[in-house]
C-alpha positions as CSV (number, residue, x, y, z in Angstrom):
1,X,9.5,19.2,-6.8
2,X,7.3,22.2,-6.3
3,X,5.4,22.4,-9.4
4,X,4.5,18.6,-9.4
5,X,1.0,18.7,-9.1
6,X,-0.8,15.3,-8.8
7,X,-4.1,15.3,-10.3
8,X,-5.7,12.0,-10.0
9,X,-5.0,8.6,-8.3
10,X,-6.4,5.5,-9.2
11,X,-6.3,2.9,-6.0
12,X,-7.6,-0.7,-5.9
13,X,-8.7,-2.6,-2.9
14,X,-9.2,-6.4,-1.8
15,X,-12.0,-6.9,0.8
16,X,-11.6,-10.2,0.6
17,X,-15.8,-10.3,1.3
18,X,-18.5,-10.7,-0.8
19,X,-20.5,-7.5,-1.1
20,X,-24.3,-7.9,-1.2
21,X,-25.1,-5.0,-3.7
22,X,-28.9,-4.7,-3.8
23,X,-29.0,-4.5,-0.1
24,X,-26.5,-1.8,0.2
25,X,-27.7,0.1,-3.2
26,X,-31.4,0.4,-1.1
27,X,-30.0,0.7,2.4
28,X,-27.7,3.5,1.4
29,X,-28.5,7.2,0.0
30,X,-26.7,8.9,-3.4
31,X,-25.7,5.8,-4.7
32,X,-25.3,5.1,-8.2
33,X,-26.6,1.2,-9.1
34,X,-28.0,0.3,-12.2
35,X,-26.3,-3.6,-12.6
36,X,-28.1,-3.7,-16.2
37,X,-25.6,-1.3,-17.6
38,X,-22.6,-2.0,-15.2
39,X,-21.8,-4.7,-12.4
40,X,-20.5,-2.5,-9.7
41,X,-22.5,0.3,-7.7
42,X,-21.0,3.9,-7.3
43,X,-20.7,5.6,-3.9
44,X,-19.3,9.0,-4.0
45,X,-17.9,11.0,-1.2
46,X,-17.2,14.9,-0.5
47,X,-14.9,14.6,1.8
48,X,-12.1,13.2,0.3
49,X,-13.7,14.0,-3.2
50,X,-13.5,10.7,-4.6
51,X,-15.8,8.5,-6.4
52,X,-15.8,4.4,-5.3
53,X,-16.6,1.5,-7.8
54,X,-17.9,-1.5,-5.0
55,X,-18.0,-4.6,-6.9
56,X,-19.6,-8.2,-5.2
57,X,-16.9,-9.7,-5.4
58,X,-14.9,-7.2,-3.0
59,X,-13.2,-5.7,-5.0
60,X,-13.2,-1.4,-4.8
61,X,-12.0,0.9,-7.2
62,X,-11.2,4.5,-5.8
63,X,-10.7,7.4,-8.2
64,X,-10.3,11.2,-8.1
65,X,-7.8,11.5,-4.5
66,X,-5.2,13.9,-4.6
67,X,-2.7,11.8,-3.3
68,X,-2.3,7.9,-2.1
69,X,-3.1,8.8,1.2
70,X,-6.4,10.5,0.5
71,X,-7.1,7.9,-1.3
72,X,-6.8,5.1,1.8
73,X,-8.4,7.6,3.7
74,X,-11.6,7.5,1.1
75,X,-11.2,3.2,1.0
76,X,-11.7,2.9,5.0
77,X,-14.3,5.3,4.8
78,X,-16.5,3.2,2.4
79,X,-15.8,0.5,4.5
80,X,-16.9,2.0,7.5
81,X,-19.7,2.4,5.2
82,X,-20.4,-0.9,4.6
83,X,-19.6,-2.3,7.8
84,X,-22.6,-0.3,9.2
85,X,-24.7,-2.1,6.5
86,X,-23.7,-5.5,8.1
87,X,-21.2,-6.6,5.6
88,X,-19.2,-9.1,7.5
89,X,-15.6,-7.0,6.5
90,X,-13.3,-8.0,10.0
91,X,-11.2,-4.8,11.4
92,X,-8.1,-4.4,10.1
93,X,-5.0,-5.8,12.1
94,X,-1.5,-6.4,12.3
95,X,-0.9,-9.7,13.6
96,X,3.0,-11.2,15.0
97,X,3.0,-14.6,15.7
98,X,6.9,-15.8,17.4
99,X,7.2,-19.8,16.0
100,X,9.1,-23.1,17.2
101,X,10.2,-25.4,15.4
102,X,10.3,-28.7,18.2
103,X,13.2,-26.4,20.2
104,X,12.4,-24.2,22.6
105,X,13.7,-20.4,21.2
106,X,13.0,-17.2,22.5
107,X,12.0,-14.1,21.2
108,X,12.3,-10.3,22.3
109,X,10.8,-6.9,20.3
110,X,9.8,-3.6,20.6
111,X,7.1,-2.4,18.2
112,X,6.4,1.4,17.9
113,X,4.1,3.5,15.9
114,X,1.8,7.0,16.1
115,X,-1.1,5.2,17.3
116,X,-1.4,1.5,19.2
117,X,-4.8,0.1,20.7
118,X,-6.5,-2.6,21.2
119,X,-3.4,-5.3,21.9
120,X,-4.2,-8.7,22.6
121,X,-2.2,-11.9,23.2
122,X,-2.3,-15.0,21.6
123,X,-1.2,-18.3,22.7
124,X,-1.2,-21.4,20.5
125,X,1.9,-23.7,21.6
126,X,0.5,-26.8,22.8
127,X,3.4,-27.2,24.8
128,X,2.7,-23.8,26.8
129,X,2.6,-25.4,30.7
130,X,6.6,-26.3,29.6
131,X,7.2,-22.4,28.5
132,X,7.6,-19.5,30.6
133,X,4.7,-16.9,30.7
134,X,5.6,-14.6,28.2
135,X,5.5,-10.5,28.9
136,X,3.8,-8.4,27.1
137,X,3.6,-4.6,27.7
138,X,2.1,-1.8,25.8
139,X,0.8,1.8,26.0
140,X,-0.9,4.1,23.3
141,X,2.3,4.0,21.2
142,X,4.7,1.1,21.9
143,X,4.3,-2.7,22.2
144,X,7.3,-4.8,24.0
145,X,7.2,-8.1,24.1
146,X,9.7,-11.1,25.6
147,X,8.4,-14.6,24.8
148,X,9.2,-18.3,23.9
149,X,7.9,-21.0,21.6
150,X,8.5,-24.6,21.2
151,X,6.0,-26.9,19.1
152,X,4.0,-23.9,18.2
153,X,3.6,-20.4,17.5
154,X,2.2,-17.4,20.6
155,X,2.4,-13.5,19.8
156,X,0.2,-10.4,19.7
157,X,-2.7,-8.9,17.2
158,X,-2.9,-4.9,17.5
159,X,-4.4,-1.9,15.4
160,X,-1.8,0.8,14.3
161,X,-1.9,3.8,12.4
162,X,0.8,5.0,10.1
163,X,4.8,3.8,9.7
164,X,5.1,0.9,12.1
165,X,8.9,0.1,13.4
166,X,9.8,-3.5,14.6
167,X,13.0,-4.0,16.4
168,X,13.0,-7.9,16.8
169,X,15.4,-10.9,18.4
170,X,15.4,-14.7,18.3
171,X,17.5,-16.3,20.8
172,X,18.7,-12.8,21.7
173,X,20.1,-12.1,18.4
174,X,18.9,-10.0,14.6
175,X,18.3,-12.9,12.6
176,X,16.9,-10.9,9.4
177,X,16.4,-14.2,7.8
178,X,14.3,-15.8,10.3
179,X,11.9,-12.9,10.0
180,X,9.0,-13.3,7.7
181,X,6.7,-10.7,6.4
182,X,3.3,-11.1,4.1
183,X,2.2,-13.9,2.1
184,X,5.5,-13.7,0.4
185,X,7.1,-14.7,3.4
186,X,9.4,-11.5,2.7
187,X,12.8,-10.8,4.6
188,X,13.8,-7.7,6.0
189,X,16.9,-5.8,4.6
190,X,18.3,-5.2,8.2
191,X,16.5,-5.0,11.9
192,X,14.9,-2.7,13.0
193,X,12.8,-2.0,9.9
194,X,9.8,-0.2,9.1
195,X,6.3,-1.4,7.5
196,X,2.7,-0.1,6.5
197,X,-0.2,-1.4,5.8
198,X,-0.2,0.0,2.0
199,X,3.6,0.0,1.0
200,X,3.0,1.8,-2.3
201,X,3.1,4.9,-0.4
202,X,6.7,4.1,1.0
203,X,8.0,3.8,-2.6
204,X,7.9,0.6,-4.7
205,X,10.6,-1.5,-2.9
206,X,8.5,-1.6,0.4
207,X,7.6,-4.9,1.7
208,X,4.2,-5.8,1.2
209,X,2.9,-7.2,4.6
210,X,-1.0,-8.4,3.1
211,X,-1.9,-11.7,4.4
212,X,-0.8,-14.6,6.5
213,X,2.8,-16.0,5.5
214,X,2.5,-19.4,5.0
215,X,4.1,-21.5,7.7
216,X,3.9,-24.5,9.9
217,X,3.6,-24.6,13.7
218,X,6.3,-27.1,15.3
219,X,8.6,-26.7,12.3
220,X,9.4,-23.4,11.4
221,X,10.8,-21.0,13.4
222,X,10.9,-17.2,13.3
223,X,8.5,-14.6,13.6
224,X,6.3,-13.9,11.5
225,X,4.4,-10.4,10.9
226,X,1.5,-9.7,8.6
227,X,-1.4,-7.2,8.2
228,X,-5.5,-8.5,8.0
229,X,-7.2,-6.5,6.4
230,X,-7.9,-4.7,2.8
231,X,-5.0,-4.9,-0.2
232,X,-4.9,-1.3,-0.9
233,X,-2.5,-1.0,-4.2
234,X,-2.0,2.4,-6.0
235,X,-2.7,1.6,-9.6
236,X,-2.3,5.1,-11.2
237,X,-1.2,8.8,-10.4
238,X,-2.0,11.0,-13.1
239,X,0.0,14.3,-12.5
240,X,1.4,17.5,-14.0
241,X,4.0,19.7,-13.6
242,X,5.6,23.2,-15.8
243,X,9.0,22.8,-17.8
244,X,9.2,26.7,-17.6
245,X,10.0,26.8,-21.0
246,X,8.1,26.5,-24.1
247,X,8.7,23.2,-26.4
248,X,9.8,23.0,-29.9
249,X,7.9,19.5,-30.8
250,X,8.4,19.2,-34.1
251,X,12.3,19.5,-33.5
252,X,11.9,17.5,-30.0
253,X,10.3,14.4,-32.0
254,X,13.9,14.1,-33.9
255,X,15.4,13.7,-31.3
256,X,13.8,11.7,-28.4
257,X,13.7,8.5,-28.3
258,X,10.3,6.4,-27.9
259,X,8.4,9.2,-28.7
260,X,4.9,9.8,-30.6
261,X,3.6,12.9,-32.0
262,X,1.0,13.4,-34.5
263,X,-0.7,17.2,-33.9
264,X,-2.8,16.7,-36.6
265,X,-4.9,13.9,-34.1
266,X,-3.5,15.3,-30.6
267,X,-1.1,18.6,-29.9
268,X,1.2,17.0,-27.2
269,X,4.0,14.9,-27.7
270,X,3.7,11.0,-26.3
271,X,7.0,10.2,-24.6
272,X,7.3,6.8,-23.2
273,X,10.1,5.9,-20.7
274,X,11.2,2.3,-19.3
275,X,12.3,4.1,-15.9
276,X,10.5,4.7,-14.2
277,X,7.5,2.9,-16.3
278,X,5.4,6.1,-17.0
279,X,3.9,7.8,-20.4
280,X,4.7,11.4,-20.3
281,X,2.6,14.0,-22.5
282,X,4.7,17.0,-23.2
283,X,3.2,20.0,-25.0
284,X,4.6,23.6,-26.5
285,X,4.2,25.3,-23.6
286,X,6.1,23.2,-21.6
287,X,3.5,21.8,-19.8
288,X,3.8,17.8,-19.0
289,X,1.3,15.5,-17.9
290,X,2.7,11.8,-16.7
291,X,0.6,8.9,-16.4
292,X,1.1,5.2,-15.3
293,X,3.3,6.6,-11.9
294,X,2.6,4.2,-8.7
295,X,4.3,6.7,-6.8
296,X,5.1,10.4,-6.2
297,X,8.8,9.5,-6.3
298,X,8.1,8.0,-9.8
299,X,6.6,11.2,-10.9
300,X,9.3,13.5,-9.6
301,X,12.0,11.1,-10.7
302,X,10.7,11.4,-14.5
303,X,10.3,14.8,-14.9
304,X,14.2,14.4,-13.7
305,X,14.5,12.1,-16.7
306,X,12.9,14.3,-19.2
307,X,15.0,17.5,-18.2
308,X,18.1,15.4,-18.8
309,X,16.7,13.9,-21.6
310,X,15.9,17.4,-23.4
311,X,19.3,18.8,-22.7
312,X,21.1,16.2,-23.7
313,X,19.7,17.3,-27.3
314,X,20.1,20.6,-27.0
315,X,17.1,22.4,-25.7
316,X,18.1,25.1,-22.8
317,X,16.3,24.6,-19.5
């Protein structure tokens, strides 16, 4: 939608690191610090325009990006940040680890993406003199791999920017269910499939790869695929967009359901929908702010819902 403009979004991140914040508050110019009045320091940027809680505990807090990925971009920044500073954050990495289970299985895959570097095998079968050497090529974009595993588990760590595709086999077959992604050990739909390091910005059904899946080297087989490295979740986009047409409210109030309005204490209209999960603020002039959106497509799809909705009792559009 054209006139969807998003004003605000509000992104959390897991370092999974303790922060030292007196030695980064004095290390570091412009920062705001003053744990008396509030536990977390304050590190603003220009470019992306954002301002940064840092909290010890890891935890970051980014506010004022334009849109999700401005917002990333502003996260790995402050990290960078840090990192300088000597905080002990490890690089981010994707990490594919093919599994045996006590039988000997083989595994095949091509992994693509804008940008590969710095690929490195792993090999931790204990049984590897009884394996054949597995193959393992790459260039700045692609990653193909043929292997085996028997008691336990060989593969490949790599950096990658952007939408990552994996087309992967076991035993020269898809096997969608013997493919586990993230902690929550999470099954692809179909193969190949597609995965980013922070899936609220492929809409809210995207699997989340964060962290190791939990398995067991010798008894489950598969592969298994997970990103190390921050938990970047969009909390909150705060966004506008322009009816086009000026609002009756006091009629409007009738007729909506799960709706507030009180102009005596604020002059828009509180309209609350179930789905998506958003709070929409609609006003006379036909101007709406929505709030509580995790994603653009959650924006755009309730201003769809509000259209209908207003139609449906009788206001022309």
């Amino acid at each position: 939608m054209e006139n969807v403009k998003i004003q605000n979004v509000v992104t959390s991140a897991t370092l999974n690191e303790k922060i030292d914040l007196e030695r980064i508050a004095t290390a570091v110019e412009d920062i705001e610090y003053e744990p008396e009045q509030f536990p977390g320091l304050v590190l603003r940027l220009d470019d992306p325009k954002t301002a940064t809680l840092v909290f010890g505990s890891g935890k970051l807090v980014c506010t004022g990006a334009k849109s999700p990925e401005e917002s990333r971009r502003a996260i790995y920044k402050i990290i960078d940040l840090l990192k300088k500073e000597n905080t002990p954050i490890p690089d981010p990495i994707w990490q594919i680890r093919w599994s045996g289970d006590a039988k000997v299985h083989t595994f095949e895959g091509k992994v693509t993406a804008q940008s590969i570097k710095n690929v490195e095998y792993a090999d931790e079968d204990p049984k590897r003199k009884e394996l054949k050497k597995d193959k393992i090529k790459h260039d700045k974009t692609t990653i193909t791999f043929e292997g085996s595993a028997w008691e336990g588990q060989r593969g490949v760590n790599f950096e990658a920017e952007g939408v990552i595709t994996f087309d992967v086999k076991q035993d020269s077959e898809y096997k969608p269910d013997f493919v586990f992604v993230g902690k929550n050990k999470s099954n692809p739909p179909q193969i190949p499939f597609e995965l980013r390091e922070q899936p609220t910005l492929s809409g809210l059904n995207a699997i989340n790869p964060a962290r190791e899946p939990r398995h067991i080297p010798g008894e489950d087989a598969g592969i298994f695929i997970w990103f190390r490295g921050p938990e970047i979740v969009v909390q909150n986009i705060v966004a506008s967009a322009d009816l086009g047409v000026e609002l009756n409210l006091d009629a409007i109030v009738f007729g909506l359901p799960n709706c507030e309005y009180e102009p005596e204490q604020f002059p828009g209209l509180i309209y609350r929908l179930k789905k998506p999960k958003v709070v929409l603020l609609l006003f006379g002039s036909g101007k709406i702010v929505c709030t509580g959106a995790k994603t653009r497509e959650d924006v755009e799809n309730a201003i769809v819902e509000v259209r209908r909705a207003l139609r449906k009792i009788g206001v022309k559009m």
